[in-house]
C-alpha positions in Angstrom: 128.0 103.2 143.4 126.8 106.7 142.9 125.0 109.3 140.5 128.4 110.8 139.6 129.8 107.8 138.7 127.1 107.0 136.5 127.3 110.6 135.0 131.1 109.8 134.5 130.7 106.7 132.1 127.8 108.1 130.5 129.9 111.5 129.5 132.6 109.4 128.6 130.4 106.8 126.5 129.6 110.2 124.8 133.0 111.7 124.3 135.0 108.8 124.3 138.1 110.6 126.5 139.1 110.2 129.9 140.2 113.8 129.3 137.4 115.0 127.3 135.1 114.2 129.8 136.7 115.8 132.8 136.7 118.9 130.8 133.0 118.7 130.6 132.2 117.1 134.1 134.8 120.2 135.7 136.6 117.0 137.1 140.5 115.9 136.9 141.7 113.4 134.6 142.9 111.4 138.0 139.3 112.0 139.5 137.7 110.6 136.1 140.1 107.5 136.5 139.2 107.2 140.2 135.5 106.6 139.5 135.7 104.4 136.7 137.8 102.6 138.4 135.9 101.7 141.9 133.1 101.4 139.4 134.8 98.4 137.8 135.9 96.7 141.4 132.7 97.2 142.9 130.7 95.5 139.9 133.9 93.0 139.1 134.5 93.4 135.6 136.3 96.0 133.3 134.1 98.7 131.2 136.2 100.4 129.4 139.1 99.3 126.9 141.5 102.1 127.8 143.2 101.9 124.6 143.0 104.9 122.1 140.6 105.9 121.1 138.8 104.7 124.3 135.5 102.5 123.7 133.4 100.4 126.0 133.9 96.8 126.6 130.7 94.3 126.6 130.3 95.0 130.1 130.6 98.6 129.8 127.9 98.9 127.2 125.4 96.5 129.3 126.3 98.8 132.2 125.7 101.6 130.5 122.5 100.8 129.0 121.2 100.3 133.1 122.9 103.5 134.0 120.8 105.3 131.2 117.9 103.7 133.0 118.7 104.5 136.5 119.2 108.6 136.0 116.2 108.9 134.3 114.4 107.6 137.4 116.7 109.5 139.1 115.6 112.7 136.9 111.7 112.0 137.0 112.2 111.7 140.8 113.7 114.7 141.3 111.1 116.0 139.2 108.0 114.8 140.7 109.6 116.3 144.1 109.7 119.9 142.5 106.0 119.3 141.5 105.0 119.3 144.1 106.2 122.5 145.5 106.5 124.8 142.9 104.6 126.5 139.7 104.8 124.7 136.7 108.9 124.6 135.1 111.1 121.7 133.5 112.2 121.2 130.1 109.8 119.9 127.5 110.8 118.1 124.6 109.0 118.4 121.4 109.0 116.5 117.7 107.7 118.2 114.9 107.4 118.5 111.3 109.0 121.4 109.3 106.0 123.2 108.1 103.9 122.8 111.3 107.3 124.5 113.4 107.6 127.2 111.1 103.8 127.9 110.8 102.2 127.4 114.1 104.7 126.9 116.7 105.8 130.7 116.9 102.6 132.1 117.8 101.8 128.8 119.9 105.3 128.9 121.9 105.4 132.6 122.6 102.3 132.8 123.9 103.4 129.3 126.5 106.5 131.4 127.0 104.8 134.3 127.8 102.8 132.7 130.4 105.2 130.0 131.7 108.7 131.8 131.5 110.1 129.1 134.0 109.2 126.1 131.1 111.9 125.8 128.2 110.9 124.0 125.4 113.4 122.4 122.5 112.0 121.5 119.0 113.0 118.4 117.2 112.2 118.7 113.1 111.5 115.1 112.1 109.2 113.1 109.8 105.6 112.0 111.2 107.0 107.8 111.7 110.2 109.6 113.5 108.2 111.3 115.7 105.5 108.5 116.5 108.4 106.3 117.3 110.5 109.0 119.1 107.2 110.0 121.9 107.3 106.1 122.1 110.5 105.7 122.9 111.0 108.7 125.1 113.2 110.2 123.0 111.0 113.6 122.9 108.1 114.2 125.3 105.3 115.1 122.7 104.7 115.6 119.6 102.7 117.5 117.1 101.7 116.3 114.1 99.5 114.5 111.5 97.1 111.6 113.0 97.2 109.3 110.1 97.3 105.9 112.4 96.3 105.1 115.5 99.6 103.9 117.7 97.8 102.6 120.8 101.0 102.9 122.7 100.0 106.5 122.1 97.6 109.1 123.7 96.2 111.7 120.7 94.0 114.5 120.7 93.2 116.9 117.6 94.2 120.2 117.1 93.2 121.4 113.9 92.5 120.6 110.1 94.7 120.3 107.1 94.7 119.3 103.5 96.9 118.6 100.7 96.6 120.8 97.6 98.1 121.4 94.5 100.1 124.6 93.8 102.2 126.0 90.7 104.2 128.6 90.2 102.3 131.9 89.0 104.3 131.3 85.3 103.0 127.7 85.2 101.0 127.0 82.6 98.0 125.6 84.6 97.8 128.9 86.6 95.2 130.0 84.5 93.0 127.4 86.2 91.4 127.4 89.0 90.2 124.2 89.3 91.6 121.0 87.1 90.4 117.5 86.5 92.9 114.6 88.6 93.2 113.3 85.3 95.5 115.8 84.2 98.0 115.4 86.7 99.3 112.7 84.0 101.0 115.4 82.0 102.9 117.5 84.6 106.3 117.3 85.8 106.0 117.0 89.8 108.3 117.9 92.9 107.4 115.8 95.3 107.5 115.4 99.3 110.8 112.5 100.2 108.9 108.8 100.5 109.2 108.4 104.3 107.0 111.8 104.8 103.2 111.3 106.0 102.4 114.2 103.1 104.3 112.2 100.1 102.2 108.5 101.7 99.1 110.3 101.1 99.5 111.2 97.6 101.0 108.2 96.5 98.2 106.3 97.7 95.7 108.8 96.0 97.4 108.7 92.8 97.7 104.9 93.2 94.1 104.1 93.8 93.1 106.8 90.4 95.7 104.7 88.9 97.6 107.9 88.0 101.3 107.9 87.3 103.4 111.6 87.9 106.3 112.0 86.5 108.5 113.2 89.6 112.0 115.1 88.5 112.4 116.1 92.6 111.5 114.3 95.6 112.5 117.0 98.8 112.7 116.2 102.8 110.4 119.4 103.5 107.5 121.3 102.3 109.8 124.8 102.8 111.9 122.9 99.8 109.2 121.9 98.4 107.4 125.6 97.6 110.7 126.9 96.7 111.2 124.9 93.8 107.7 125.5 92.6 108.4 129.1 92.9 111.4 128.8 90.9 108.6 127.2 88.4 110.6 123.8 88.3 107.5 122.0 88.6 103.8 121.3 90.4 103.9 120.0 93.8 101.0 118.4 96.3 101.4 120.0 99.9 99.7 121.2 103.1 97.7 124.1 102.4 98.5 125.4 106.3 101.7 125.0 105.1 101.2 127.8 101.9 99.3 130.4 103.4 102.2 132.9 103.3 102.5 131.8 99.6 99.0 132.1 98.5 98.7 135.9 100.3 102.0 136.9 98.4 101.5 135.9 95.3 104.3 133.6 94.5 102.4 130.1 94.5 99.0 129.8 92.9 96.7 126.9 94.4 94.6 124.7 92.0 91.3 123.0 93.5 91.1 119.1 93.0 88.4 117.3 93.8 89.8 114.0 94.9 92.3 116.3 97.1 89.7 117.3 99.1 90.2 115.1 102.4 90.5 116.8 106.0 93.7 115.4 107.4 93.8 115.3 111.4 96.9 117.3 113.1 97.6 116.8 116.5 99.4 116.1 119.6 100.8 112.7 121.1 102.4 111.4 124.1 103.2 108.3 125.6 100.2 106.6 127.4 100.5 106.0 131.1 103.6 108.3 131.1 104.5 110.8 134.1 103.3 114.0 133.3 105.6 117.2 134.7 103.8 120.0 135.8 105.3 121.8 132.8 104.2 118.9 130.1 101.0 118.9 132.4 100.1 122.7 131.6 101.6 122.3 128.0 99.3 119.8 127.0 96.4 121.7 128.8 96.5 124.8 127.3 97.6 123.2 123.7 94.4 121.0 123.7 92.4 124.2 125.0 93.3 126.1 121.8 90.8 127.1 119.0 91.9 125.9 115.7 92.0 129.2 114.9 94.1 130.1 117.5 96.7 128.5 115.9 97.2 130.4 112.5 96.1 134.3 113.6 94.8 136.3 111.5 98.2 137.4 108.9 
């Protein structure tokens, strides 16, 4: 057995052709064959169901889940070796939620880039429970994000501040106001944050603990939906204020003060605990957690 081989059934797990994957892998339909096969006589037992379309067997997903296993030690090995020699480069993996992508990561990854041109990075948009569970499961190497619960398979440090507030629409009738009693919140019609979002669990618990009941006519996966909508003065919404600053300078959302709003909400970075560190998530981290918090927004 070898690393191609394992490459092979992994591409073709993936595109589920013999053909497919030689296209990808630069290799001959024959050769693809070839490797598949001494795979199955050396291990005794047949992984793929050559049938169309082609799908593995019971062995071939078992196999498969090792072989996942085995290149990623492979990878981190390789890894570790150029760490040792060389300045800080590799491929960082990072999970994020829309607004924090769109409002700090610019500034944050140009800088990185800037210093570290050798280091790519890829962002993943995802909800804060999809990104907790994703650093957890290795499916992206950090992430950035809001520190509602602790996860103690997770290391955490704090970047900045955030809170939720309440915005209209310029042409809302509340814009008048500066500053409006909870109660109220009764008689609006709301756009509101998608369930499964860390913004939209905060609310509902505030307006469930003033034993307030909106009445929602939207519920949106982002806050960039989100202020759209309340621009287009279909409703009121509850959403990050880093998330509005743009917004608020412009003119095109007008934020009301509530009192019971005013909570400081913890945004910051997690990885795996006990993880192997690359000399590029090493210097990541480093300089992220060296950053002032106001670092992060400028000065716009």
């Amino acid at each position: 057995m070898n690393m191609n081989q394992l490459e092979t059934l992994l591409t073709i797990s993936k595109t589920m052709s013999f053909r497919k994957a030689g296209e990808l892998l630069n290799l001959t339909q024959p050769a693809v064959s070839a490797q598949i096969k001494s795979l199955e006589d050396e291990f005794k037992t047949t992984l793929i169901d050559r049938n169309q379309p082609v799908t593995l067997t019971d062995s071939g997903k078992l196999f498969l889940e090792h072989a996942e296993k085995i290149l990623h030690i492979v990878e981190d090995l390789k890894q570790r070796l150029t760490d040792l020699q060389q300045t800080p480069q590799g491929h960082i993996h990072l999970g994020t939620t829309t607004s924090i992508a769109m409002q700090i990561l610019p500034r944050v990854l140009s800088y990185f880039q800037d210093q570290f041109p050798l280091i790519k990075t890829t962002i993943h948009s995802m909800t804060t429970s999809q990104i907790m569970s994703s650093v957890e499961n290795g499916a992206v190497d950090i992430g950035i994000t809001y520190l509602f619960e602790k996860n103690q398979a997770l290391e955490s440090s704090v970047l900045y501040y955030d809170t939720f507030e309440l915005v209209v629409s310029p042409q809302h009738p509340l814009s008048v106001y500066s500053h409006i009693p909870f109660e109220k919140l009764n008689d609006i019609p709301f756009i509101m944050l998608s369930p499964e979002t860390a913004g939209r669990r905060f609310v509902d618990q505030i307006f469930q603990k003033l034993k307030v009941h909106p009445q929602v006519i939207m519920e949106l996966s982002s806050s960039e939906e989100v202020k759209r909508m309340v621009e287009l003065d279909l409703g009121a919404a509850i959403i990050s204020k880093m998330s509005i600053s743009k917004e608020l300078r412009l003119g095109t959302l007008k934020m009301l003060k509530v009192n019971e709003l005013e909570i400081s909400h913890p945004v910051g970075v997690v990885y795996k605990s006990g993880r192997y560190l690359s000399s590029a998530l090493h210097q990541f981290l480093r300089d992220l957690k060296g950053m002032d918090e106001h670092q992060f927004f400028g000065s716009e």
